[in-house]
Biopython code that builds the backbone (N, CA, C, O; Angstrom):
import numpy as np
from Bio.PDB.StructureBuilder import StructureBuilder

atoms = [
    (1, "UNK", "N", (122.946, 81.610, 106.095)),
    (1, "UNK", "CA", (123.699, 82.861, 106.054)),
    (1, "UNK", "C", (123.339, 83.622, 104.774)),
    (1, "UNK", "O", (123.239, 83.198, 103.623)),
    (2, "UNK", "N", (123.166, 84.892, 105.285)),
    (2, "UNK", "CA", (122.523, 85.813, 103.738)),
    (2, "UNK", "C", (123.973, 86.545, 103.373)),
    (2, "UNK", "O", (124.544, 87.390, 104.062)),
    (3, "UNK", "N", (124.460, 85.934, 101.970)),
    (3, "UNK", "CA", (125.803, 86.719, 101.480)),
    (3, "UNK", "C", (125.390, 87.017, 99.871)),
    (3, "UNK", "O", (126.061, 86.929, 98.842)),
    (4, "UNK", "N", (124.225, 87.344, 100.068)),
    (4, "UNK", "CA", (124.066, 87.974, 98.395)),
    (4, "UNK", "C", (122.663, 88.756, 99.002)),
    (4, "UNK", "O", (121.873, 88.210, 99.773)),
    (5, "UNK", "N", (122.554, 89.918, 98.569)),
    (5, "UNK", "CA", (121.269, 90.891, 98.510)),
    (5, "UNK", "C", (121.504, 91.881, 97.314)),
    (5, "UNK", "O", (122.610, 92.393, 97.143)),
    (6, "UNK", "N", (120.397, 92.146, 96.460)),
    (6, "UNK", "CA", (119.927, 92.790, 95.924)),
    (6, "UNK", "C", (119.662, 94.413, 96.075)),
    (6, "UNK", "O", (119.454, 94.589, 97.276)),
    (7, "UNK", "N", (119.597, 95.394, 95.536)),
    (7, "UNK", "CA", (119.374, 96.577, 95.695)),
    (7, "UNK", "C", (118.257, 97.030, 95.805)),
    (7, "UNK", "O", (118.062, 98.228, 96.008)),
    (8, "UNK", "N", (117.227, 96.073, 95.681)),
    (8, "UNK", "CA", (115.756, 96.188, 95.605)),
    (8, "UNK", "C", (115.061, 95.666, 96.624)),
    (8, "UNK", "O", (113.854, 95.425, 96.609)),
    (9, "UNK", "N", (116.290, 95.371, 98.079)),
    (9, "UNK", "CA", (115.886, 94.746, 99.267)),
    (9, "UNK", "C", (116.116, 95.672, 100.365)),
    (9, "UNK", "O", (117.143, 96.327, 100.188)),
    (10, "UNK", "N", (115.517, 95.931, 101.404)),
    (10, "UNK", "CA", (115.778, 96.554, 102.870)),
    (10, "UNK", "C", (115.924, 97.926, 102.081)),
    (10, "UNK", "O", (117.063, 98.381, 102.183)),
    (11, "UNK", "N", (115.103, 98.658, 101.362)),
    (11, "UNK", "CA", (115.051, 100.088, 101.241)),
    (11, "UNK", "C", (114.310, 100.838, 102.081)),
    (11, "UNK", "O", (113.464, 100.185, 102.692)),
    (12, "UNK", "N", (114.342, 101.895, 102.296)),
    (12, "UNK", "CA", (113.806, 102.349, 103.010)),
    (12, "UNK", "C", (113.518, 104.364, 102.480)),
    (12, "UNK", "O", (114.548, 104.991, 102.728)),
    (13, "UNK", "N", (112.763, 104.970, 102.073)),
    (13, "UNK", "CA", (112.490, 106.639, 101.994)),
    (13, "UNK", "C", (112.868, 106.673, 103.304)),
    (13, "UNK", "O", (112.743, 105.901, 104.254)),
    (14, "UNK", "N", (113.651, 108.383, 103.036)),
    (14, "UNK", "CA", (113.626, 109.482, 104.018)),
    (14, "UNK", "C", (113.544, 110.159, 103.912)),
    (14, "UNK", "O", (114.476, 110.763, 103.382)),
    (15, "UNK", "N", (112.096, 111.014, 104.356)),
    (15, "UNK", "CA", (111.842, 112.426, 103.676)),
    (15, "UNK", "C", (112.662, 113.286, 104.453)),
    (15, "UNK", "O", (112.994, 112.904, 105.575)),
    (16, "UNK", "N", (113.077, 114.500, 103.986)),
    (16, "UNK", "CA", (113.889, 115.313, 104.746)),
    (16, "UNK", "C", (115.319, 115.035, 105.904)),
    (16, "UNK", "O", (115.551, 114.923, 107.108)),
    (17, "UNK", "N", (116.227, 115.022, 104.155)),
    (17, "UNK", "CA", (117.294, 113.668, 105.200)),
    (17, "UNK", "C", (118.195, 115.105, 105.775)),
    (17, "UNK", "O", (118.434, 116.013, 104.978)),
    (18, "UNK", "N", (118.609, 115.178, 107.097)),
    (18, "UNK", "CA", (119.174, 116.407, 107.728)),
    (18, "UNK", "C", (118.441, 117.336, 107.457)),
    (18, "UNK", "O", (119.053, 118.382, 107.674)),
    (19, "UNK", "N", (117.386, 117.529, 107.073)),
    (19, "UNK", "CA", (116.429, 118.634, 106.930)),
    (19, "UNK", "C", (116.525, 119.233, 105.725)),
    (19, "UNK", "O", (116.336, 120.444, 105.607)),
    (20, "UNK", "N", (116.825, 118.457, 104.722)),
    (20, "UNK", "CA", (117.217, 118.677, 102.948)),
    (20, "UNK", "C", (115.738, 118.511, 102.603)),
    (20, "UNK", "O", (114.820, 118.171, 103.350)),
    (21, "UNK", "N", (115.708, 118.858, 101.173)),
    (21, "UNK", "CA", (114.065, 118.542, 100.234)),
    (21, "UNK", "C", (114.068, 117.582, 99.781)),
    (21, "UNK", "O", (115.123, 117.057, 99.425)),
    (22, "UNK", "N", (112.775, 116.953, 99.618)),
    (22, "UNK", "CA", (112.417, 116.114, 99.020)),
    (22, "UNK", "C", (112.559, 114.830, 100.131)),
    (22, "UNK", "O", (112.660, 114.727, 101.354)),
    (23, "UNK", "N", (112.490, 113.657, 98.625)),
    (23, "UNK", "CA", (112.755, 112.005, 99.773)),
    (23, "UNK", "C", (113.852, 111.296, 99.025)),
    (23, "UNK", "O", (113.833, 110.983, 97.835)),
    (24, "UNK", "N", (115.199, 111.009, 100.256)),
    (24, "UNK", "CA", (116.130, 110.153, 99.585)),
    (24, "UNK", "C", (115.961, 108.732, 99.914)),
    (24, "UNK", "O", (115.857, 108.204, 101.021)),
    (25, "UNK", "N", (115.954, 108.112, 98.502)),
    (25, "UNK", "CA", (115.520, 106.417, 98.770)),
    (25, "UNK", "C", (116.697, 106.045, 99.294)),
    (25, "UNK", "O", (117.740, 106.379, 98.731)),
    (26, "UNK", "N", (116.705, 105.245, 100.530)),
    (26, "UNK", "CA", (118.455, 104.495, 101.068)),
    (26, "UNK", "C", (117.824, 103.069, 100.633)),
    (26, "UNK", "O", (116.683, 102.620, 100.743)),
    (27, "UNK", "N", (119.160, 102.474, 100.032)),
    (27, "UNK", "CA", (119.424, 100.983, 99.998)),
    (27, "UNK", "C", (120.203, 100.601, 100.926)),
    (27, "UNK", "O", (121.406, 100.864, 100.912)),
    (28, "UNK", "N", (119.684, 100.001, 101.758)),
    (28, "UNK", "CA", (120.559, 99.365, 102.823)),
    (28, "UNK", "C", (121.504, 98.291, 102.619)),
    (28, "UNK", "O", (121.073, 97.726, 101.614)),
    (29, "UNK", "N", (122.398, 97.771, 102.944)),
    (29, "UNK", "CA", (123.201, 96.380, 102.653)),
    (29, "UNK", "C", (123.643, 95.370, 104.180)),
    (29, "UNK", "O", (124.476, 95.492, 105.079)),
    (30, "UNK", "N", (122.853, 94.639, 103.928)),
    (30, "UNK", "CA", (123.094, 93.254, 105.234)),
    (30, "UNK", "C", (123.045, 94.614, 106.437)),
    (30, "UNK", "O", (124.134, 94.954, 106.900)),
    (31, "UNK", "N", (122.325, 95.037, 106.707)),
    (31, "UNK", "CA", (121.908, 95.833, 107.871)),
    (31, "UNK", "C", (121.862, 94.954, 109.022)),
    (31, "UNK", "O", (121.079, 94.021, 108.847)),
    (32, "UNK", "N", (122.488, 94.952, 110.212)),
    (32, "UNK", "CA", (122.246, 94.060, 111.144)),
    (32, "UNK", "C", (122.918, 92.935, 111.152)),
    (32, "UNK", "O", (123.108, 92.258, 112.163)),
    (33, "UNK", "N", (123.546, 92.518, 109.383)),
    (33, "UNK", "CA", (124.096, 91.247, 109.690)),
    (33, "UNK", "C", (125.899, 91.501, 109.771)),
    (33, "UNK", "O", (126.554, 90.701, 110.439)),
    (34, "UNK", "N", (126.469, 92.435, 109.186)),
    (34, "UNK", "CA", (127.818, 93.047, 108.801)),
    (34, "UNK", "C", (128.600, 93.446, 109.661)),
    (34, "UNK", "O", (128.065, 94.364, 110.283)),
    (35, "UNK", "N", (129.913, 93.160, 110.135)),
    (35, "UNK", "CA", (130.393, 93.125, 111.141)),
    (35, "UNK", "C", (131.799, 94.396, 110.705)),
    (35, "UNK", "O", (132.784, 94.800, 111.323)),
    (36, "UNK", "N", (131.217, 94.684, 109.346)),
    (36, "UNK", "CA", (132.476, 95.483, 109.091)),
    (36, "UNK", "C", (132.395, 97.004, 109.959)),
    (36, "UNK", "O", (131.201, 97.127, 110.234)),
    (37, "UNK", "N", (133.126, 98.165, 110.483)),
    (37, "UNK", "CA", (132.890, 98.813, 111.276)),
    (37, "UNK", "C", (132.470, 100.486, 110.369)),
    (37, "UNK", "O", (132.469, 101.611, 110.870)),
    (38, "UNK", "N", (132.085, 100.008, 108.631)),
    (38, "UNK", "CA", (131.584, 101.317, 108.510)),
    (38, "UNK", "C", (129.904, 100.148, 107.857)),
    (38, "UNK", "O", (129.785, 98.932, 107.702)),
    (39, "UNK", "N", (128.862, 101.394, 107.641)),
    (39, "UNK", "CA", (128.229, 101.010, 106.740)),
    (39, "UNK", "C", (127.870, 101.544, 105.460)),
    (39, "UNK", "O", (128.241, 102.652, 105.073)),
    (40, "UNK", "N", (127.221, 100.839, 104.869)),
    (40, "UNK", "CA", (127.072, 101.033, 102.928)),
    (40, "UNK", "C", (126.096, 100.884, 103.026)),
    (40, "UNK", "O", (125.519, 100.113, 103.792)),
    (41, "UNK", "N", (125.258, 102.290, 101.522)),
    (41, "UNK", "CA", (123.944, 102.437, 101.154)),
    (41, "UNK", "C", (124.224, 102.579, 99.739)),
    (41, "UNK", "O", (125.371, 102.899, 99.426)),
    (42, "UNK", "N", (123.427, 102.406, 98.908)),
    (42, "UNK", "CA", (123.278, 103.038, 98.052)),
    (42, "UNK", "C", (121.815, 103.916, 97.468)),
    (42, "UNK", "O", (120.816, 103.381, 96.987)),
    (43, "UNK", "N", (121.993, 105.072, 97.630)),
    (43, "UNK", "CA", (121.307, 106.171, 97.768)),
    (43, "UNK", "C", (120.779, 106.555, 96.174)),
    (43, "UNK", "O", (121.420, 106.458, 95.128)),
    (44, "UNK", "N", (119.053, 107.135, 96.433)),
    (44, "UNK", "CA", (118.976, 108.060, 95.119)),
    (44, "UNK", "C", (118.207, 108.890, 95.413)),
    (44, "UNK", "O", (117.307, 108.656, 96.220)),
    (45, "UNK", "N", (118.405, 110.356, 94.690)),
    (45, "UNK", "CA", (117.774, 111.643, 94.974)),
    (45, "UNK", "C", (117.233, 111.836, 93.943)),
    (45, "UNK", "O", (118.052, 111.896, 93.026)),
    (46, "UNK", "N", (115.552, 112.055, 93.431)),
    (46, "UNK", "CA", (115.293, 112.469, 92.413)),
    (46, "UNK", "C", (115.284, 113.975, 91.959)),
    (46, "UNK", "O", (114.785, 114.553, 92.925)),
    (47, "UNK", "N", (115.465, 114.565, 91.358)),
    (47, "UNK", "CA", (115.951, 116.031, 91.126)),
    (47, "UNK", "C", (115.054, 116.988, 91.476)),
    (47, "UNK", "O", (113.882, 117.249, 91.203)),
    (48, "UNK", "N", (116.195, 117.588, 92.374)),
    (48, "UNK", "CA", (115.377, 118.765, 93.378)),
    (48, "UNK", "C", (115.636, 118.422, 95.101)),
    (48, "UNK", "O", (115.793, 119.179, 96.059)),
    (49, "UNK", "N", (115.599, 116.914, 94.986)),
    (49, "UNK", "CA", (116.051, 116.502, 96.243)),
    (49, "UNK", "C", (117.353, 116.611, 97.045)),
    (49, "UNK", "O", (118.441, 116.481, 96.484)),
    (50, "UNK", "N", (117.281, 116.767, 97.897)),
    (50, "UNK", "CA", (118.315, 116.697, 98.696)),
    (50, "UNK", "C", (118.878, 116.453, 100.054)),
    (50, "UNK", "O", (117.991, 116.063, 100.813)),
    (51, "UNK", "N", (119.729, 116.522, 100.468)),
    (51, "UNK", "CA", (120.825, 115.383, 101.627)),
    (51, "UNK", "C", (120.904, 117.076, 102.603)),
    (51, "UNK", "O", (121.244, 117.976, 101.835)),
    (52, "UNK", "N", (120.713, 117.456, 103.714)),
    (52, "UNK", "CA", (120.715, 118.746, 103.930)),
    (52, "UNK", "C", (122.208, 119.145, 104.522)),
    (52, "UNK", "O", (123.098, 118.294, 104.551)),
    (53, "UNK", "N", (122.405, 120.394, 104.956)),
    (53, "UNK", "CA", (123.918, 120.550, 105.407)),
    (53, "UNK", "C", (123.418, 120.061, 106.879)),
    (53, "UNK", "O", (122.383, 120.144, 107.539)),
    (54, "UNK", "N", (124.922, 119.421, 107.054)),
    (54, "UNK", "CA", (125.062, 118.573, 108.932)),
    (54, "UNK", "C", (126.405, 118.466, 108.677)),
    (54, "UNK", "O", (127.035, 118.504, 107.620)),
    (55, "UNK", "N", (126.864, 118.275, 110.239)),
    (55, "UNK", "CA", (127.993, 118.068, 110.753)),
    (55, "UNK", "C", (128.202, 116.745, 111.677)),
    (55, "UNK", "O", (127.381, 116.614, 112.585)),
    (56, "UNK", "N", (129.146, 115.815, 111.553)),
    (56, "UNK", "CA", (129.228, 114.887, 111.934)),
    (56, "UNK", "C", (130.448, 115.217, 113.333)),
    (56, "UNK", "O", (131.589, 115.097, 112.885)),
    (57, "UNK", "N", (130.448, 115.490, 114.455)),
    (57, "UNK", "CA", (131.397, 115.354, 115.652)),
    (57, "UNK", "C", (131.024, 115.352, 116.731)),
    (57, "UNK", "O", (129.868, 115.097, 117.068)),
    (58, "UNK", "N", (132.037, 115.668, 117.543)),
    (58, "UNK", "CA", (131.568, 115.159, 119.046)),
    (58, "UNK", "C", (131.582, 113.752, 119.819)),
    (58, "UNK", "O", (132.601, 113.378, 120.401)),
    (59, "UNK", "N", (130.035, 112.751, 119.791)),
    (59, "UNK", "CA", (129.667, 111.221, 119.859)),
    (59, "UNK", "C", (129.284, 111.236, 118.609)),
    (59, "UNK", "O", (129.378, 110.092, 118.163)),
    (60, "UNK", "N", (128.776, 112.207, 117.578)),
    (60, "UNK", "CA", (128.663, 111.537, 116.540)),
    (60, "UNK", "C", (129.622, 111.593, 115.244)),
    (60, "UNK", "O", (129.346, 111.750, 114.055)),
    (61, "UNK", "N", (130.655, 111.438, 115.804)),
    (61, "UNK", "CA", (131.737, 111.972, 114.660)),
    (61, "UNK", "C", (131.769, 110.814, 113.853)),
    (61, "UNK", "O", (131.745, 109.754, 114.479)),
    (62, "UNK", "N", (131.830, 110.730, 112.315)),
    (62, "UNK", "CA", (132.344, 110.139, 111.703)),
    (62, "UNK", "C", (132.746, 110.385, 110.294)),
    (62, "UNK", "O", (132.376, 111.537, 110.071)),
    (63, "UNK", "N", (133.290, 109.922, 109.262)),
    (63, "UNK", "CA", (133.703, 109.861, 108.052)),
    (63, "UNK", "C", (133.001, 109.108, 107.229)),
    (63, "UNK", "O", (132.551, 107.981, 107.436)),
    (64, "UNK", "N", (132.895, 110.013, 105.941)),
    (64, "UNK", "CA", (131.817, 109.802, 104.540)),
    (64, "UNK", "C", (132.605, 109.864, 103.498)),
    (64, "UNK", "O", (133.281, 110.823, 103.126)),
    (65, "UNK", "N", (132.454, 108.279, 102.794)),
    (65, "UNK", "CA", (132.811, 108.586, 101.283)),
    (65, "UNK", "C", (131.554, 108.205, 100.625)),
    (65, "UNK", "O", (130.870, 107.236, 100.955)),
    (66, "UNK", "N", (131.246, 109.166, 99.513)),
    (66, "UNK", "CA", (130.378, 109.351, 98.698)),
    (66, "UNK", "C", (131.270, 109.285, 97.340)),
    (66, "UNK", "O", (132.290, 109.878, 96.988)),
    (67, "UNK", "N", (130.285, 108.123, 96.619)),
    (67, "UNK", "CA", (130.867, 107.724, 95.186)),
    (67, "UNK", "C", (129.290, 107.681, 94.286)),
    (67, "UNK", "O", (128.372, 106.886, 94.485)),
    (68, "UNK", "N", (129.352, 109.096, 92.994)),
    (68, "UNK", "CA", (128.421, 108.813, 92.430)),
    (68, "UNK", "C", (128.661, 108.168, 91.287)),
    (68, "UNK", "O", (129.622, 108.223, 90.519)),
    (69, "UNK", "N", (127.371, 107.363, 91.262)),
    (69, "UNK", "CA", (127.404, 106.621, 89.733)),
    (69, "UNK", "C", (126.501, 107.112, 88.715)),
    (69, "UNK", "O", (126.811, 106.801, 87.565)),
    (70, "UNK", "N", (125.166, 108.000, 88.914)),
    (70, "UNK", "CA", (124.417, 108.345, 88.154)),
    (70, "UNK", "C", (123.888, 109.698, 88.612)),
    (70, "UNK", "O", (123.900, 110.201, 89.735)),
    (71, "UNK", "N", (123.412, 110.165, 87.430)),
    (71, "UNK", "CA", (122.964, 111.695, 87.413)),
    (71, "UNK", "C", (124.005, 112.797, 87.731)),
    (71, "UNK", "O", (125.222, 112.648, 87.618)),
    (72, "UNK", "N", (123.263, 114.119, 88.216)),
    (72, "UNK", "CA", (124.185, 115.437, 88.182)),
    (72, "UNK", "C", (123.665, 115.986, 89.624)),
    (72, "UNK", "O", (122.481, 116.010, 89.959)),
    (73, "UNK", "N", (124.836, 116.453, 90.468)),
    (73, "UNK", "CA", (124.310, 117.123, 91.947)),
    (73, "UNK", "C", (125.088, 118.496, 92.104)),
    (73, "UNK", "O", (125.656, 119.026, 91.149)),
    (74, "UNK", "N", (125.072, 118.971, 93.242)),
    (74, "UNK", "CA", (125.984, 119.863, 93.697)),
    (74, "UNK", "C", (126.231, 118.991, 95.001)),
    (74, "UNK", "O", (125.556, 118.161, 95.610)),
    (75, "UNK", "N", (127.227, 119.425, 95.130)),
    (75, "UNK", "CA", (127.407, 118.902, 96.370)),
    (75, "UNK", "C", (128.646, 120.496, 97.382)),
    (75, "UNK", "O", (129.414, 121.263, 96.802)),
    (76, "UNK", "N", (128.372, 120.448, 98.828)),
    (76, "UNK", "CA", (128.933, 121.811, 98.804)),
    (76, "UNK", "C", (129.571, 120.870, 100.713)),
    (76, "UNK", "O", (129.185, 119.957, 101.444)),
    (77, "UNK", "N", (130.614, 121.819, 100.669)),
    (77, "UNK", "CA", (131.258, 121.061, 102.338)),
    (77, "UNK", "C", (132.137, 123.039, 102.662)),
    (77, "UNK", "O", (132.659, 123.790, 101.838)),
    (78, "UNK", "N", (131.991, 123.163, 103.695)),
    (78, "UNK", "CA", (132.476, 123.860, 104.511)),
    (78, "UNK", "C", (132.268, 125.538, 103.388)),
    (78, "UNK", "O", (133.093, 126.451, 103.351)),
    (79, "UNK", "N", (131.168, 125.490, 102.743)),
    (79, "UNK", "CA", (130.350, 126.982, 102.497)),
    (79, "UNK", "C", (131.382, 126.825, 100.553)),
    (79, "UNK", "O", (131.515, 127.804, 99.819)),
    (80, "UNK", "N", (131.833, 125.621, 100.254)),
    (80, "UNK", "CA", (132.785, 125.827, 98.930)),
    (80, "UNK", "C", (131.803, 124.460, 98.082)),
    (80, "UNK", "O", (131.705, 123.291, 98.453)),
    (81, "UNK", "N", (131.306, 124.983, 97.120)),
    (81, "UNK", "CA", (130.226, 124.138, 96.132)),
    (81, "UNK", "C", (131.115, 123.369, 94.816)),
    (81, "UNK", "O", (131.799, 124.026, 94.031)),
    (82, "UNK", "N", (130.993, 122.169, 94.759)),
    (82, "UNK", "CA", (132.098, 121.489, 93.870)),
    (82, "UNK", "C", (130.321, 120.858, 92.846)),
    (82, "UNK", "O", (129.339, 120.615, 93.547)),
    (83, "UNK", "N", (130.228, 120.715, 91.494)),
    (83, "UNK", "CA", (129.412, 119.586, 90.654)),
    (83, "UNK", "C", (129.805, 118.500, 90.819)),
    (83, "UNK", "O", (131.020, 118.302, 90.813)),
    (84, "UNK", "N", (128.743, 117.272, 91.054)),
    (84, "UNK", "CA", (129.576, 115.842, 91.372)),
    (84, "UNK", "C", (128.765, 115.165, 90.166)),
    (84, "UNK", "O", (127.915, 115.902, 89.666)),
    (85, "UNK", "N", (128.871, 114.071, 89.698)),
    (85, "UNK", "CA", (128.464, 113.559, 88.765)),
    (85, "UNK", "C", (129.084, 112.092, 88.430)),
    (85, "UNK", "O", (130.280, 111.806, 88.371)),
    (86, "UNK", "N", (127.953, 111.226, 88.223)),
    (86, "UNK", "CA", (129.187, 110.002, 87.771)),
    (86, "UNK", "C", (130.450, 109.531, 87.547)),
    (86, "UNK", "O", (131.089, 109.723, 86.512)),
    (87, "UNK", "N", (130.810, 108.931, 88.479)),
    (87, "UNK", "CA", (132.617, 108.703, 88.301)),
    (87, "UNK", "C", (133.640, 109.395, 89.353)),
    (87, "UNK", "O", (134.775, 109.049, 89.682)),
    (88, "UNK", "N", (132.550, 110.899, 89.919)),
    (88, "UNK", "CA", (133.033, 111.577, 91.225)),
    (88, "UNK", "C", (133.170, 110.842, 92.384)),
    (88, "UNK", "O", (132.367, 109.927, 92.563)),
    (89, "UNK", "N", (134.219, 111.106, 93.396)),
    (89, "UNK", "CA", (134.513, 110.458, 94.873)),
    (89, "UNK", "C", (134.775, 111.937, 95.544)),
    (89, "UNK", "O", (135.425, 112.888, 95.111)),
    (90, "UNK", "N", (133.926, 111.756, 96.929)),
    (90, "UNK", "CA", (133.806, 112.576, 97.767)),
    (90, "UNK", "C", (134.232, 112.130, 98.830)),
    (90, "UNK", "O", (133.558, 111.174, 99.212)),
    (91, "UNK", "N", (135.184, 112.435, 99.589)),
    (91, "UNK", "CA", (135.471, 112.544, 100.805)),
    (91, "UNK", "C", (134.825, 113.394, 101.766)),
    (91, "UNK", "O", (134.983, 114.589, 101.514)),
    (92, "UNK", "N", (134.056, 113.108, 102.926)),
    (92, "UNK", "CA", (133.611, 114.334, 103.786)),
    (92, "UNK", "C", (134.430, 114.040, 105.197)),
    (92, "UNK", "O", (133.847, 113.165, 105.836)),
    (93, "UNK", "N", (135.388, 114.434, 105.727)),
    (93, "UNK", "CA", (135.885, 114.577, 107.313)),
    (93, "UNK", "C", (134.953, 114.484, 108.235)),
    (93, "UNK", "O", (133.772, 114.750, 108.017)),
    (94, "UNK", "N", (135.373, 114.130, 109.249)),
    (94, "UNK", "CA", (134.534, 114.869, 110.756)),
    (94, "UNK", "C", (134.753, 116.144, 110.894)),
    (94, "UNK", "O", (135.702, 116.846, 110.545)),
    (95, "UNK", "N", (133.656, 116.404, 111.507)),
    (95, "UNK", "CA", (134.019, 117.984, 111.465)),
    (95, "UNK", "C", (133.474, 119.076, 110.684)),
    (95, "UNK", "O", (133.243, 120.188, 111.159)),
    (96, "UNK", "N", (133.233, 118.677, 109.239)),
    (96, "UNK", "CA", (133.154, 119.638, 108.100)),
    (96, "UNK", "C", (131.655, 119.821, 107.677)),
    (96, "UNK", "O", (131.028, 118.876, 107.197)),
    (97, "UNK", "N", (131.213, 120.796, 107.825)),
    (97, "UNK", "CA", (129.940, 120.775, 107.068)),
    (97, "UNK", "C", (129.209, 120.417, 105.932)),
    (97, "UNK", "O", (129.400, 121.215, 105.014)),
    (98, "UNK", "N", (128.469, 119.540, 105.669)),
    (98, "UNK", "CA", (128.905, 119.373, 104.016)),
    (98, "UNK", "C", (127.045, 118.731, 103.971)),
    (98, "UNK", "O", (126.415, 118.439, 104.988)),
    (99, "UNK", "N", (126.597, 118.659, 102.806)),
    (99, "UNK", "CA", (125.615, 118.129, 101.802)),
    (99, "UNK", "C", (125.320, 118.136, 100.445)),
    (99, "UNK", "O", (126.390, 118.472, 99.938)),
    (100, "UNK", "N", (124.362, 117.938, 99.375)),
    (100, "UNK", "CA", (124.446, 117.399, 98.252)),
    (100, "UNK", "C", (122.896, 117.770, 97.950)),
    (100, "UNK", "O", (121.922, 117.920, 98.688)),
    (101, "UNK", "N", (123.081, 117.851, 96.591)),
    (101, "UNK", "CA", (121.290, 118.363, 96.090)),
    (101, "UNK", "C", (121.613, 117.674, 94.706)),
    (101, "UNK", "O", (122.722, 117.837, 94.197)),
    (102, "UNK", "N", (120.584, 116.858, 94.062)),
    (102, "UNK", "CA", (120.742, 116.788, 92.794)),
    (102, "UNK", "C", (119.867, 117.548, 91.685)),
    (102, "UNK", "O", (118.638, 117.480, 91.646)),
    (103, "UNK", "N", (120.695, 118.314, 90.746)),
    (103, "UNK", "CA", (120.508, 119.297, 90.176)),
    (103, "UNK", "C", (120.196, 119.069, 88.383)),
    (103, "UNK", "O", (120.261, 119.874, 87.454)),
    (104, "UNK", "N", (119.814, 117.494, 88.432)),
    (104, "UNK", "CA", (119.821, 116.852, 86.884)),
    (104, "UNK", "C", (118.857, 116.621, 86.468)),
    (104, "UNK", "O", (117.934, 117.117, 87.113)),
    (105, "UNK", "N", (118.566, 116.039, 85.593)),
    (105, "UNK", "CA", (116.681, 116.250, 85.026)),
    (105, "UNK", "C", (116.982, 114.766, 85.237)),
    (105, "UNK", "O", (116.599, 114.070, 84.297)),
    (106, "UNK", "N", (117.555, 114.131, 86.210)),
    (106, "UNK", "CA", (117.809, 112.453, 86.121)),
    (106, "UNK", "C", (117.948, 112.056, 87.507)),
    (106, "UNK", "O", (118.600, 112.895, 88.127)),
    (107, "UNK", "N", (117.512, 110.928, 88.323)),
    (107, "UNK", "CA", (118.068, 110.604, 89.433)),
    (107, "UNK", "C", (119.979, 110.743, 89.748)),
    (107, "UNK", "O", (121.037, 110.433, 89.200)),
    (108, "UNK", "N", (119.558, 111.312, 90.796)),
    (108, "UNK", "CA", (121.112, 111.221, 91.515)),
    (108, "UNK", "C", (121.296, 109.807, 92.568)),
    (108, "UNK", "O", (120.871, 109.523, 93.687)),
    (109, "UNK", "N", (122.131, 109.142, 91.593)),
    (109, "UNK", "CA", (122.460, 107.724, 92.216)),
    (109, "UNK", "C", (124.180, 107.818, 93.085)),
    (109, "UNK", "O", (125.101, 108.604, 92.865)),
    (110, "UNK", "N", (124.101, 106.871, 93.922)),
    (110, "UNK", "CA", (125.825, 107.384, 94.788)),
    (110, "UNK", "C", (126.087, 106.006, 95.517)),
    (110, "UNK", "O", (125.030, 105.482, 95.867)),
    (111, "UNK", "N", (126.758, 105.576, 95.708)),
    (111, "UNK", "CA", (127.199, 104.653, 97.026)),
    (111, "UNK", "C", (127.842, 105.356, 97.981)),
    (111, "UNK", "O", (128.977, 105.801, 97.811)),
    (112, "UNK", "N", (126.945, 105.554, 99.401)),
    (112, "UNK", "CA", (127.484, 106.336, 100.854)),
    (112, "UNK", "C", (127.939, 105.041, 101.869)),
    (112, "UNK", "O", (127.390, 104.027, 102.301)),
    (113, "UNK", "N", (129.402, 105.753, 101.997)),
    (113, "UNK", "CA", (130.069, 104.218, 103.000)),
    (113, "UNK", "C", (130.718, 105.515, 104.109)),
    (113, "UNK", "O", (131.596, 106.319, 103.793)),
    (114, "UNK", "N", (130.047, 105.444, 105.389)),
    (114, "UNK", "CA", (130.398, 106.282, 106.738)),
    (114, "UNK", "C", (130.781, 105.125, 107.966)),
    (114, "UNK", "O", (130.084, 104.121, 108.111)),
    (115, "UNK", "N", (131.835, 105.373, 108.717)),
    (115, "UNK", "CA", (131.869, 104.689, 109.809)),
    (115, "UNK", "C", (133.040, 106.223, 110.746)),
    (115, "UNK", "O", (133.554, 107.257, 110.321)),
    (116, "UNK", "N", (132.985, 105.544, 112.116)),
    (116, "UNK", "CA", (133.930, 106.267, 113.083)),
    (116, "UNK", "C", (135.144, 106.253, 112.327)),
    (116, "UNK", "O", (135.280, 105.310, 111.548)),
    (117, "UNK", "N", (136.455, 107.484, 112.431)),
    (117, "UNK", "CA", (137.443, 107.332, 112.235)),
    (117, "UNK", "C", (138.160, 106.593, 112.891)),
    (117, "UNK", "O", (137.686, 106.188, 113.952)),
    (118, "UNK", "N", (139.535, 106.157, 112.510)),
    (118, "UNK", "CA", (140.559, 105.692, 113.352)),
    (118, "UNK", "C", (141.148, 107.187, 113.694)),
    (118, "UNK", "O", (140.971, 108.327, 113.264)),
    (119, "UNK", "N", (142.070, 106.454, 114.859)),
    (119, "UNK", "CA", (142.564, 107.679, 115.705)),
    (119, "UNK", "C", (144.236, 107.154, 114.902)),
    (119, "UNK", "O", (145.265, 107.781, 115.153)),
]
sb = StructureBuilder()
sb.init_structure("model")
sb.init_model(0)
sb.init_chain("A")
sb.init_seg("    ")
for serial, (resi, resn, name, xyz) in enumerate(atoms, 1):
    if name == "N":
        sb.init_residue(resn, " ", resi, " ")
    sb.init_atom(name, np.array(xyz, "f"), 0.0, 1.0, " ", f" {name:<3s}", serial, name[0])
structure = sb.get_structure()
């Protein structure tokens, strides 16, 4: 049974994540093995990069918390632009339009945990 992984395991680039710039590195966690009903990445954008605007509903509805730990972004949800930065927690709804650009002369580091809502 694998109950310890590293951040330097099951990564994977995505260039043009929702049709954003650049390439966001995802860290995956026990992909395939986790029975919990959201999943966890931990994500980095090097500056300039970015997560593009999307909407999560319909069959694909679900809920995003975004927690950054490093660097400086914007991050913007339903056309209203908030700075996120280390120590920030983001909530994104179903429903809401929302994405993230990092805007720092430093990687933008985050932990993204999305699964279906409860009703």
């Amino acid at each position: 049974m694998n109950w310890k992984q590293h951040e330097s395991e099951d990564a994977i680039l995505e260039p043009g994540l929702h049709e954003g710039d650049g390439v966001v590195t995802r860290r995956r966690f026990f992909s395939g093995v986790s029975k919990l009903p959201v999943r966890i990445e931990v994500w980095e954008l090097p500056p300039g990069a970015s997560e593009g605007s999307h909407v999560h509903d319909g069959d694909d509805t679900l809920e995003e918390f975004y927690y950054f730990i490093a660097g400086r972004g914007v991050m913007w949800m339903d056309g209203e632009e908030r700075v996120v930065e280390a120590g920030d927690a983001v909530l994104a709804p179903p429903g809401v339009d929302h994405g993230f650009r990092c805007v720092g002369d430093d990687t933008l580091k985050l932990v993204i945990a999305w699964g279906k809502p409860t009703k």
